[in-house]
N, C-alpha and C positions, 0 to 999 in steps of 0.2 A: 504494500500500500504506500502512495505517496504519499509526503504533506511538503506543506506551501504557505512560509508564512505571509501577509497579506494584511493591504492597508485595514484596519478594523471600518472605517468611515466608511470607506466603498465597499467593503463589505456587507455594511448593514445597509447602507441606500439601494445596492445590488438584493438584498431580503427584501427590502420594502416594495422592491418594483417586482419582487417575484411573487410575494404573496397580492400583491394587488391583480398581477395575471391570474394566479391561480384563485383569487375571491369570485372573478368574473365565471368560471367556468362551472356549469350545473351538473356538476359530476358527485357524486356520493357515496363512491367506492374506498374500499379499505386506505386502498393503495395513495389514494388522493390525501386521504384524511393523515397517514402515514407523513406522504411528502411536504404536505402544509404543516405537520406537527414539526417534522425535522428542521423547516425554514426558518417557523418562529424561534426555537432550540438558537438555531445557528443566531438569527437577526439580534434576540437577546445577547447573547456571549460578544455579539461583535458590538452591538452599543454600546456595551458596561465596556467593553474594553477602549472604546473612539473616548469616550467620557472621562477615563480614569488617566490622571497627569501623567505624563511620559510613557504610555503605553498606549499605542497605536497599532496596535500589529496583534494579529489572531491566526492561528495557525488551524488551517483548515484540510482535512483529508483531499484527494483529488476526485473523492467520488460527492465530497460533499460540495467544493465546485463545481462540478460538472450539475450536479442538483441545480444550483442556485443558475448559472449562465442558462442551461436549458430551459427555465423558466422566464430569466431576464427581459 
């Protein structure tokens, strides 16, 4: 597995704009509810960390970007 650490700020505006696509869609399957729970997960962890002085950087797996861009 890879990881990739990563601006936290564009990280979580990257969350934001992925759960805003994924609010749009009237889907209601596991799988959905799953990948919207993991975004929120991620979106949080990268706010607190854009927020927190001298820490800007969140390291994320490359399947959990791959999550977030696919949605982007």
């Amino acid at each position: 597995m890879s990881y990739a650490a990563v601006d936290a700020s564009r990280v979580a505006k990257a969350c934001e704009s992925a759960l805003q696509t994924l609010s749009t869609v009237k889907e209601t399957s596991e799988a959905h509810q799953r990948k919207t729970i993991m975004i929120e997960r991620i979106h949080a962890l990268a706010k607190a960390a854009a927020e927190t002085e001298g820490c800007n950087v969140i390291t994320v797996t490359s399947e959990e970007f791959w999550l977030i861009s696919k949605n982007w």
